[in-house]
Rosetta silent file (secondary structure, phi, psi, omega in degrees, C-alpha in Angstrom):
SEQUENCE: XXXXXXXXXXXXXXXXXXXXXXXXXXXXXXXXXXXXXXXXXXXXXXXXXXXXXXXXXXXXXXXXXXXXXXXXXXXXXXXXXXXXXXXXXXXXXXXXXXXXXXXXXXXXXXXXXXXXXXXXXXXXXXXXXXXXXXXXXXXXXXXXXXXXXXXXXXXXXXXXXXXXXXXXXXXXXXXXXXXXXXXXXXXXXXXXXXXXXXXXXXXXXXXXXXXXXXXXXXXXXXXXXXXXXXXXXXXXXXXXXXXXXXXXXXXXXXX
SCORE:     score description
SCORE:     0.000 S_00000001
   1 L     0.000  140.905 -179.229    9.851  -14.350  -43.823 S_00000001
   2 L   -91.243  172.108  164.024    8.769  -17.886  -43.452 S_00000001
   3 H   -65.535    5.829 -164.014    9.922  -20.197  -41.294 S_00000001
   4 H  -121.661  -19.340  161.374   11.391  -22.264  -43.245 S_00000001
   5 H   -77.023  -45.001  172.474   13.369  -19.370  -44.800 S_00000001
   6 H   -57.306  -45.494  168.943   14.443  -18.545  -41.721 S_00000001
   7 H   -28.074  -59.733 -170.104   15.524  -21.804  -40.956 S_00000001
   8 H   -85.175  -10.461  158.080   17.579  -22.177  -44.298 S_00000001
   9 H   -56.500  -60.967  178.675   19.236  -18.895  -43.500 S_00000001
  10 L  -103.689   13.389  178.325   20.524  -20.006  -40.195 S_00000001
  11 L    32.542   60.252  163.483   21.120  -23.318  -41.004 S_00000001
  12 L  -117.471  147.358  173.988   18.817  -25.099  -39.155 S_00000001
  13 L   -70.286  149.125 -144.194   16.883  -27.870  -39.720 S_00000001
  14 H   -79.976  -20.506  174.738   13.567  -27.004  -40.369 S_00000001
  15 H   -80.344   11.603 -158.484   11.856  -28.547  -37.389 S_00000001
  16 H  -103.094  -45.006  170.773   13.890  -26.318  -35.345 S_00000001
  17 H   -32.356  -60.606 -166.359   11.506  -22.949  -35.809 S_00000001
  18 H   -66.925  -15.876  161.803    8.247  -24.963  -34.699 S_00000001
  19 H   -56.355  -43.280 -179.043   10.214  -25.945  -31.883 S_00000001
  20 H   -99.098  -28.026  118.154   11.122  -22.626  -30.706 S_00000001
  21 L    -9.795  -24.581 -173.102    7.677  -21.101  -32.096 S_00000001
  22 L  -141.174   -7.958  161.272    6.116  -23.085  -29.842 S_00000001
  23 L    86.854   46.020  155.460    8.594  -23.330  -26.618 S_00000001
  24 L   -91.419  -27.480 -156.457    9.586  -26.938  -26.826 S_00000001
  25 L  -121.684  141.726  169.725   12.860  -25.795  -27.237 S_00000001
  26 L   -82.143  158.074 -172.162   14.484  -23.176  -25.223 S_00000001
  27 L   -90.838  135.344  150.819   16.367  -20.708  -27.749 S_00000001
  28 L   -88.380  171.240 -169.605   20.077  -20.425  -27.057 S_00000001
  29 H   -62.799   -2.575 -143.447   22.342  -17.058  -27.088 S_00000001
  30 H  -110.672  -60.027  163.670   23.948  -18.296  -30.364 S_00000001
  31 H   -43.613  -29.105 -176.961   20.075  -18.933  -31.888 S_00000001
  32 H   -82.510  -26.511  172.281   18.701  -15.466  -30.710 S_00000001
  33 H   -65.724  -43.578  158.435   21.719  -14.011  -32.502 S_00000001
  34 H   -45.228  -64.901 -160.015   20.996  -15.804  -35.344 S_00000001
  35 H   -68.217  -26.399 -169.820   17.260  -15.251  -35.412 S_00000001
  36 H   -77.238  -90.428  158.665   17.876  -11.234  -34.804 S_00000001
  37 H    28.583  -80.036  158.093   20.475  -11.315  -37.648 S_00000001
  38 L   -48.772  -19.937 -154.708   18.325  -12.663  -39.849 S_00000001
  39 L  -115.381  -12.931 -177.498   15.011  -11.019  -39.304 S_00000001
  40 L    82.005   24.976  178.555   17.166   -7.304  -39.667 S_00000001
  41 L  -108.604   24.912 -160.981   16.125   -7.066  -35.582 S_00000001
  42 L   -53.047  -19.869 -169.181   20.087   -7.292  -34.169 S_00000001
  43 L   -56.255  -66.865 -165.470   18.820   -3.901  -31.828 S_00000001
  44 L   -63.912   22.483 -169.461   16.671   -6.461  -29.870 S_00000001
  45 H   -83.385 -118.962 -156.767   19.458   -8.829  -29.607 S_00000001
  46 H   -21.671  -52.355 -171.526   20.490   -7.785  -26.320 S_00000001
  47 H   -69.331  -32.086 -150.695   17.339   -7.768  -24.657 S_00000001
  48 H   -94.363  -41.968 -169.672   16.021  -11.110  -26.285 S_00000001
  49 H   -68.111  -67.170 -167.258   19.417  -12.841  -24.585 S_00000001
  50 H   -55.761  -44.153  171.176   18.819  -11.163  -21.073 S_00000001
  51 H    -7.928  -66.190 -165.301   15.268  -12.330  -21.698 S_00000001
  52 H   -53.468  -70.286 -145.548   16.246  -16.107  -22.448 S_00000001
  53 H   -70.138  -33.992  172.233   18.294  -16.250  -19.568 S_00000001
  54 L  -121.142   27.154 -158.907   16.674  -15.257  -16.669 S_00000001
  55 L   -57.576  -40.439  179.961   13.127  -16.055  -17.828 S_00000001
  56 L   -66.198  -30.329 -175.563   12.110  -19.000  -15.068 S_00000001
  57 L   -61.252  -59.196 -152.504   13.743  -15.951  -12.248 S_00000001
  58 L   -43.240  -78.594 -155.933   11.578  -12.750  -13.538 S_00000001
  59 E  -144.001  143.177 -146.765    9.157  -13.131  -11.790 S_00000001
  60 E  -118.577  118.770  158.501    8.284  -15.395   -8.266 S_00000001
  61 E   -45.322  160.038  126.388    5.061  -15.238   -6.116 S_00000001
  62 L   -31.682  -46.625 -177.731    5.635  -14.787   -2.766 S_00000001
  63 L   -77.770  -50.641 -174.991    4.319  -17.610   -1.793 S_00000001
  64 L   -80.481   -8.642  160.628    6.584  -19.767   -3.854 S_00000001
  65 L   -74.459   -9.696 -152.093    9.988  -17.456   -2.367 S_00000001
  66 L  -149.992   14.603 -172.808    9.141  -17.802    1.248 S_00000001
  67 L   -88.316  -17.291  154.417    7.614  -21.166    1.291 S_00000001
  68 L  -101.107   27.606  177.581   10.859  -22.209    3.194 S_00000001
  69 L   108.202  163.473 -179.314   10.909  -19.139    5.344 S_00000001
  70 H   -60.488  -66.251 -164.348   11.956  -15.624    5.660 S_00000001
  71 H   -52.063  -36.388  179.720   16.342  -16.688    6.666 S_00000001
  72 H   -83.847  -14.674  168.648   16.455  -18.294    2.990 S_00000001
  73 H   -71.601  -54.734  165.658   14.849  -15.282    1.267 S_00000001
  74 L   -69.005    8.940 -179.844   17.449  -12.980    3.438 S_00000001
  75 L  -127.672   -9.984  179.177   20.708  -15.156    2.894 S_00000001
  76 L   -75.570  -29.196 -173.156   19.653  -15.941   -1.450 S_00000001
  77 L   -96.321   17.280 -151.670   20.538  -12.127   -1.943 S_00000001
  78 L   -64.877  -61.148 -178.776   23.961  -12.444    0.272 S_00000001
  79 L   -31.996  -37.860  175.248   25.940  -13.000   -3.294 S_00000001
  80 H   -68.267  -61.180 -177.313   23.980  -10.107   -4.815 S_00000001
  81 H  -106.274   33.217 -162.441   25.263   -7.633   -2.594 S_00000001
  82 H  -126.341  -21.558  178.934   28.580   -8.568   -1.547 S_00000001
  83 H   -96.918    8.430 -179.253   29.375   -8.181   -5.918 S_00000001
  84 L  -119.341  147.869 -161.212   27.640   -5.336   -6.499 S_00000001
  85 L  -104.393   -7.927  166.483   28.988   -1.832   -6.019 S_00000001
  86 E   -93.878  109.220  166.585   26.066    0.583   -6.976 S_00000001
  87 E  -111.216  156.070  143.282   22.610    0.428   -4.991 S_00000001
  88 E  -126.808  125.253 -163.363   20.339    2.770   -6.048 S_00000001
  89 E  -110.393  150.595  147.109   17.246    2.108   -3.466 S_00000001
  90 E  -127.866   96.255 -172.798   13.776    3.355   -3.933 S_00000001
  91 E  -135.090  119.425  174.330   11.072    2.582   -1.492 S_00000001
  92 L   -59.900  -37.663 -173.313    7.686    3.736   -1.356 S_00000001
  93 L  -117.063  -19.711  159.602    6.225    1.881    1.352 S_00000001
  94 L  -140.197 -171.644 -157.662    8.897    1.190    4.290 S_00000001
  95 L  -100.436  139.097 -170.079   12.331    2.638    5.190 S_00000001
  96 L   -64.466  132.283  179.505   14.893    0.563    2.880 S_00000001
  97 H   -50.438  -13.277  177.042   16.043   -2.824    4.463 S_00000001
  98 H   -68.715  -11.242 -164.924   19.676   -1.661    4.622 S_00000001
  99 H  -128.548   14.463  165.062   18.679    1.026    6.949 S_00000001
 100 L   -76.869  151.317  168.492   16.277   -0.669    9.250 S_00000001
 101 L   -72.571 -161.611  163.514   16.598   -0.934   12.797 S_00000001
 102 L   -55.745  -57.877 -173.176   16.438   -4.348   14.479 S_00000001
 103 L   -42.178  -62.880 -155.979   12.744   -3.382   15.923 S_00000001
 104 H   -53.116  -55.266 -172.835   11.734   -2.191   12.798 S_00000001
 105 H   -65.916  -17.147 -164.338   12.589   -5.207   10.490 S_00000001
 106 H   -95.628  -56.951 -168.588   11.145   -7.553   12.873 S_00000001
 107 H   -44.999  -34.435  168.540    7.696   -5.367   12.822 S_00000001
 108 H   -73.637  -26.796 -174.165    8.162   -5.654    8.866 S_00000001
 109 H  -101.655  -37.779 -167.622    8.890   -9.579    9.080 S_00000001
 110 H   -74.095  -39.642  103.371    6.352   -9.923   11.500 S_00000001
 111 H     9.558  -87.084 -177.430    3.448   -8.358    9.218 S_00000001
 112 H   -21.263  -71.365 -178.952    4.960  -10.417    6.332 S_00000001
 113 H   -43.155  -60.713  166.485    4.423  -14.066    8.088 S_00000001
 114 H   -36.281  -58.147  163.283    1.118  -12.946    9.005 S_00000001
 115 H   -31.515  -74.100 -154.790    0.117  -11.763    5.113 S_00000001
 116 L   -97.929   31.329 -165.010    1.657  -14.510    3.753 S_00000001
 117 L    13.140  111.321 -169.395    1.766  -17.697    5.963 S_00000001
 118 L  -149.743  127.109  157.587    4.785  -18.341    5.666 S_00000001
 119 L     3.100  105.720  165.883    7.174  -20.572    8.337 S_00000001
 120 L   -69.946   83.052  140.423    7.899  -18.483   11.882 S_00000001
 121 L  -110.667   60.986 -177.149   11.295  -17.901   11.364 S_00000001
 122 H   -77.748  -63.705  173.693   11.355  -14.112   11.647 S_00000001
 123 H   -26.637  -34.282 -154.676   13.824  -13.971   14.664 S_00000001
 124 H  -106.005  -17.403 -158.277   16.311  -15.855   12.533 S_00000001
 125 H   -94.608  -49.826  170.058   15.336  -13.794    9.289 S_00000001
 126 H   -85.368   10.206  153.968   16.686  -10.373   11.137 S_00000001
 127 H   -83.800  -19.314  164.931   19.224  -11.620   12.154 S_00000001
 128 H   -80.497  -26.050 -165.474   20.651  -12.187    8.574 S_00000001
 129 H   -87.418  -46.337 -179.394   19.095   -8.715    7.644 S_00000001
 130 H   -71.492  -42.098  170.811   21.110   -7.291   10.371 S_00000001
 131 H   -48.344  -59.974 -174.252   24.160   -9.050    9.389 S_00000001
 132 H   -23.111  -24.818 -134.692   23.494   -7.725    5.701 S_00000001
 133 H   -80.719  -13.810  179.342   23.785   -4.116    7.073 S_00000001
 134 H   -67.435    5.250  167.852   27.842   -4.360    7.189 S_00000001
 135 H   -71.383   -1.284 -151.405   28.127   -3.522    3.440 S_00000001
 136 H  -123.234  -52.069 -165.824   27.021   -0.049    4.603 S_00000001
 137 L  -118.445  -19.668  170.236   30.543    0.313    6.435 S_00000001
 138 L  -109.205  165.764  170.682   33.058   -2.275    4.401 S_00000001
 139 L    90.481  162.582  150.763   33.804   -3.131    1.088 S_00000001
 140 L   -60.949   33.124 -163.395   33.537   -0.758   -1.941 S_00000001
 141 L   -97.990  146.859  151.170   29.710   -0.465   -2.112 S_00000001
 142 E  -130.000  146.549 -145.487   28.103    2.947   -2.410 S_00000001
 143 E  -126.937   77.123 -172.736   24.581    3.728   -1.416 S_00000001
 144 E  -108.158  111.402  161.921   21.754    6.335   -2.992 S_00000001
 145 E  -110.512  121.324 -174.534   18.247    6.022   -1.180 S_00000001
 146 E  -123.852  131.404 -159.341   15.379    7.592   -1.801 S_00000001
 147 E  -134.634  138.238  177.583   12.363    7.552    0.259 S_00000001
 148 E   -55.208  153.845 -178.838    8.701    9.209    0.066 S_00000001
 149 H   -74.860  -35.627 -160.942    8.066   11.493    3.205 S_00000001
 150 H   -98.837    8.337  140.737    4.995    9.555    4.095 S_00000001
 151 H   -77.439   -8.817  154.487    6.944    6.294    4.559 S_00000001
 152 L   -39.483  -47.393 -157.673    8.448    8.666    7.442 S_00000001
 153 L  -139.943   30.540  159.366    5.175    9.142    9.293 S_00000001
 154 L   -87.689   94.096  175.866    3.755    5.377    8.211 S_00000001
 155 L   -68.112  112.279  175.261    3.767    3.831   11.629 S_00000001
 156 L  -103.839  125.559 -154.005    5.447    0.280   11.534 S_00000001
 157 L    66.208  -65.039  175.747    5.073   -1.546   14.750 S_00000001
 158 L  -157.200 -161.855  173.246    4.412    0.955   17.101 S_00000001
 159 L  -103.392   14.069   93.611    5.658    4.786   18.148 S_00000001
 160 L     3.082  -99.129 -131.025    8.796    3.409   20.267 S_00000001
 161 L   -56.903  -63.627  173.897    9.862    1.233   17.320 S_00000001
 162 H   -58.354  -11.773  175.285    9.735    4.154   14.652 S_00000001
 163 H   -69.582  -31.885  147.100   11.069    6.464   16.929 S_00000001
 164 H   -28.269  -68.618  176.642   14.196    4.145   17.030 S_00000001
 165 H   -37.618  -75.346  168.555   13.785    4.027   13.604 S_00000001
 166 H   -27.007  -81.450 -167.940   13.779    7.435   12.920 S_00000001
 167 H   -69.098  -10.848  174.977   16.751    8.684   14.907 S_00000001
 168 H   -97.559  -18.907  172.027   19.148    5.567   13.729 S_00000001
 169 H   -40.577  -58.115 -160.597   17.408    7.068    9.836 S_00000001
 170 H   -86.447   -0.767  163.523   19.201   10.106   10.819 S_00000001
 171 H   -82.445  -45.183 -173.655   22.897    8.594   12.149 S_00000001
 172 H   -89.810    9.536  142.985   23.142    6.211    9.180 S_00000001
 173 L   -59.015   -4.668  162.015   22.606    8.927    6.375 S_00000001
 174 L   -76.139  -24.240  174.882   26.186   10.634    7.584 S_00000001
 175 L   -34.763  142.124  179.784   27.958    7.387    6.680 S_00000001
 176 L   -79.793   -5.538  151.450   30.194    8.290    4.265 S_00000001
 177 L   -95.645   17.239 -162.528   28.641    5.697    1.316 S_00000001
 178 E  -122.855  110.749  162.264   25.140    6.281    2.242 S_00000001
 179 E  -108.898  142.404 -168.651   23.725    9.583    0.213 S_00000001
 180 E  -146.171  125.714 -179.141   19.773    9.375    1.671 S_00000001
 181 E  -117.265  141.521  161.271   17.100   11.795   -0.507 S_00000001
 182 E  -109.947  131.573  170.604   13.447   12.492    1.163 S_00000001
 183 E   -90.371  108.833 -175.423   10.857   13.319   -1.542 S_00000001
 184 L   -83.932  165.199 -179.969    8.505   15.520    0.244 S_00000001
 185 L   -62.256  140.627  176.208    4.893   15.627    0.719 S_00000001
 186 L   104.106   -2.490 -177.950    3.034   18.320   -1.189 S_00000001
 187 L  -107.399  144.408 -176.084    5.340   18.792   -4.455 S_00000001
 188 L   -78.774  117.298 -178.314    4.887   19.301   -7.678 S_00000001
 189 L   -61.414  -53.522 -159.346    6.491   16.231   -9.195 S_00000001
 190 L    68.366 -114.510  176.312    6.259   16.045  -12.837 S_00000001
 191 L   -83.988   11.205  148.914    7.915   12.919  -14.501 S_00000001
 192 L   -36.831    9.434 -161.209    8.316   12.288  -10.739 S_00000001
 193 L   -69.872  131.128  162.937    5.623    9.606  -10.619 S_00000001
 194 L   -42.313  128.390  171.067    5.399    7.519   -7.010 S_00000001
 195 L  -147.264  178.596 -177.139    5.917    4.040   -8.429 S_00000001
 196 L   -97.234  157.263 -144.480    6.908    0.508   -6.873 S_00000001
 197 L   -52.456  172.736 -162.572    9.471    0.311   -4.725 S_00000001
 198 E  -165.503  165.818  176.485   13.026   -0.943   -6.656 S_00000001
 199 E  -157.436  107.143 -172.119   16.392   -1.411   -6.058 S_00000001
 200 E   -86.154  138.194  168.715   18.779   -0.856   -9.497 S_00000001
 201 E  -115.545  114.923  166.293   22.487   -3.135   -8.683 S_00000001
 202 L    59.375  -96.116 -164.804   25.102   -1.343  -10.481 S_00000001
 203 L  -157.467   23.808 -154.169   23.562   -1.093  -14.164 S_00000001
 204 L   -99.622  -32.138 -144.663   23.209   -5.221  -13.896 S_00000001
 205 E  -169.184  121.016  149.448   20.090   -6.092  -12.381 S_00000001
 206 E  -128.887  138.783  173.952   16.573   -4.791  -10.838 S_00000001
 207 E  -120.360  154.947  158.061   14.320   -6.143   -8.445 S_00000001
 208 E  -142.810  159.583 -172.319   10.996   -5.110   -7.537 S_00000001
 209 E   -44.198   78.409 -173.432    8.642   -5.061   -5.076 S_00000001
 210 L  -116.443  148.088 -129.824    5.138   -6.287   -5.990 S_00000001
 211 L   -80.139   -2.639 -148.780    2.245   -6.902   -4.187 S_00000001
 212 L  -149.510  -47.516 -171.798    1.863  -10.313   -4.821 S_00000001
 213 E  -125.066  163.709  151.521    5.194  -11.199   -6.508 S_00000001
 214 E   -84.879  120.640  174.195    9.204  -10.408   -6.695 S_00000001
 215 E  -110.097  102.140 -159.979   10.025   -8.972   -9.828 S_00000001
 216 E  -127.643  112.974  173.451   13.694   -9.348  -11.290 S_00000001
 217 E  -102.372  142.332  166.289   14.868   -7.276  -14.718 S_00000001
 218 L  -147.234   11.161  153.688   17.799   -7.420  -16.749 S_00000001
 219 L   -66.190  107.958  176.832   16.703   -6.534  -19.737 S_00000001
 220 H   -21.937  -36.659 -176.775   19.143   -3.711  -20.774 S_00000001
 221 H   -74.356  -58.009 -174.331   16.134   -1.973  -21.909 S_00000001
 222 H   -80.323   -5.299  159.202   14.206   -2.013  -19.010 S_00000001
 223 H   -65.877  -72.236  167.529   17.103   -1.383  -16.688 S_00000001
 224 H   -43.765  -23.006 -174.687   17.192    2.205  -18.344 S_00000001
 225 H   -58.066  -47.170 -133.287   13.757    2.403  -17.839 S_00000001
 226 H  -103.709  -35.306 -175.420   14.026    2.125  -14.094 S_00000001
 227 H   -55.880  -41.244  176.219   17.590    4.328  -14.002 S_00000001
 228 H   -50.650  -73.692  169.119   15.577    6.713  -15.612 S_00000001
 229 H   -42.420  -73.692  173.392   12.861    6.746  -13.098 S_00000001
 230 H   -55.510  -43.455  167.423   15.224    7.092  -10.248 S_00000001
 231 H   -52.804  -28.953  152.569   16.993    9.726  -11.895 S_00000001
 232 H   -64.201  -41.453  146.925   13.931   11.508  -11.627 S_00000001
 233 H   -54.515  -50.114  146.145   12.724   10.855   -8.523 S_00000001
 234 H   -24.185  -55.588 -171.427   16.438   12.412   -7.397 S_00000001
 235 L   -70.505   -4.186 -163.739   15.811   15.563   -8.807 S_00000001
 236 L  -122.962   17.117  173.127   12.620   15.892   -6.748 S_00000001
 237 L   -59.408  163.773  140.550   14.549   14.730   -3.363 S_00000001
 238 E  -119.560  145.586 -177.957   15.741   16.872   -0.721 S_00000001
 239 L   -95.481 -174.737  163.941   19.078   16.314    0.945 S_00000001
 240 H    -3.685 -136.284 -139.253   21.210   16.791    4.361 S_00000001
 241 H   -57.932  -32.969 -177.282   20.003   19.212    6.190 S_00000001
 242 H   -80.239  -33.099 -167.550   16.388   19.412    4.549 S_00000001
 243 H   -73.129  -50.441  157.199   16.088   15.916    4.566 S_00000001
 244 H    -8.112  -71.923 -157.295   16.668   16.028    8.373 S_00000001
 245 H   -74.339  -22.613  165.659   14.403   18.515    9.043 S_00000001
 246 H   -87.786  -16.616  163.048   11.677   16.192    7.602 S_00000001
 247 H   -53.700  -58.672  141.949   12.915   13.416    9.734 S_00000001
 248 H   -33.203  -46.508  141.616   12.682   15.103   12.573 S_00000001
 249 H   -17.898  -78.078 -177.571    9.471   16.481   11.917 S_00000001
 250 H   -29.238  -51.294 -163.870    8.241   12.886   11.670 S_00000001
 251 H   -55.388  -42.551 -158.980    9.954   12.385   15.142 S_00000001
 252 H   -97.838   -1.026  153.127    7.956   15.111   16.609 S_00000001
 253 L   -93.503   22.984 -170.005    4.739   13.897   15.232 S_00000001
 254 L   -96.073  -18.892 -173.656    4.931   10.672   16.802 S_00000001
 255 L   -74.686    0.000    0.000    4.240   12.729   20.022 S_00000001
């Protein structure tokens, strides 16, 4: 179809395609509807919208999220978790921020500044990260985290601080909204693949970790992707009592 078919279809003036063909114009939800409509693509309609909409968001260095400090990176996601009522946590590389100790978060913020130059506010940055942690006992929120065994027996700060770590691991998986899966070392996974760490909110929103960048999806499509993933990663968890018993372990290799 030409543009100019398209155009005459959707009853736009004709100067409006090369506009949006070439990103002068941002496309609105009412145009993408149109353009799907038209083209016989209405599946990708959904996706094309979430697309639109959060396109300048997807995805942020580092550098440019933290260039006023760690406390405005921990208080921009206050909104984020006080509406949503689903976490599903995945973290490959440290123990998920909801479930750090004090020590621990500072040794992780502490690391960070260092990496990234970034403003010394860490002191001020766990202290919002500690505030965060009361959604773990109020509100309607529920909590499924799943963490590789070898973030377990990654020493962050020192062996004090994970030991700390550890043993507050193993009071705040009995909370009654907090379900906490260990994947252990040494299994066969299958569609199990180690991937980077994520955090799905409700069925609305995921961000993820990257080495370099923040990465934030809402394309319906790619939201399933990552539900999908975790859903997988579940199946190759161990729970309560086993999950313990690798915690402890950990504990008793710190000696």
């Amino acid at each position: 179809m030409t543009a100019r078919e398209l155009a005459r279809r959707a009853g736009w003036h004709e100067s409006k395609c090369s506009r949006l063909e070439h990103g002068r114009t941002p496309p609105s939800d009412a145009d993408l509807r149109a353009w799907t409509l038209h083209c016989d693509a209405q599946d990708q309609t959904a996706d094309l919208i979430a697309t639109a909409r959060g396109i300048e968001g997807m995805y942020v260095e580092w550098r440019r999220m933290e260039r006023a400090g760690l406390k405005q990176v921990q208080e921009s996601v206050a909104p984020l978790f006080e509406r949503t009522r689903v976490f599903r946590v995945y973290q490959s590389w440290v123990i998920p921020g909801l479930l750090q100790t004090e020590a621990y978060t500072e040794a992780v913020l502490n690391t960070v500044a260092e990496l990234r130059d970034v403003p010394d506010d860490v002191a001020a940055a766990v202290a919002v990260r500690m505030e965060r942690q009361r959604v773990l006992r109020s509100g309607n929120h529920r909590f499924a985290m799943l963490i590789e065994e070898w973030v377990l027996r990654t020493i962050i700060g020192d062996t004090e601080v994970m030991a700390g770590q550890l043993g507050h691991l193993i009071a705040v998986a009995s909370l009654p909204a907090v379900s906490l899966g260990v994947i252990p070392l040494g299994i066969s996974r299958g569609a199990a693949w180690p991937v980077e760490s994520f955090t799905l909110y409700d069925d609305a929103q995921v961000n993820a970790e990257l080495v370099s960048a923040h990465l934030t999806v809402t394309q319906p499509r790619e939201i399933e992707e990552y539900a999908r993933s975790f859903a997988n990663l579940s199946q190759v968890a161990v729970y309560g009592s086993r999950a313990r018993a690798l915690i402890t372990a950990a504990i008793g290799a710190l000696a």
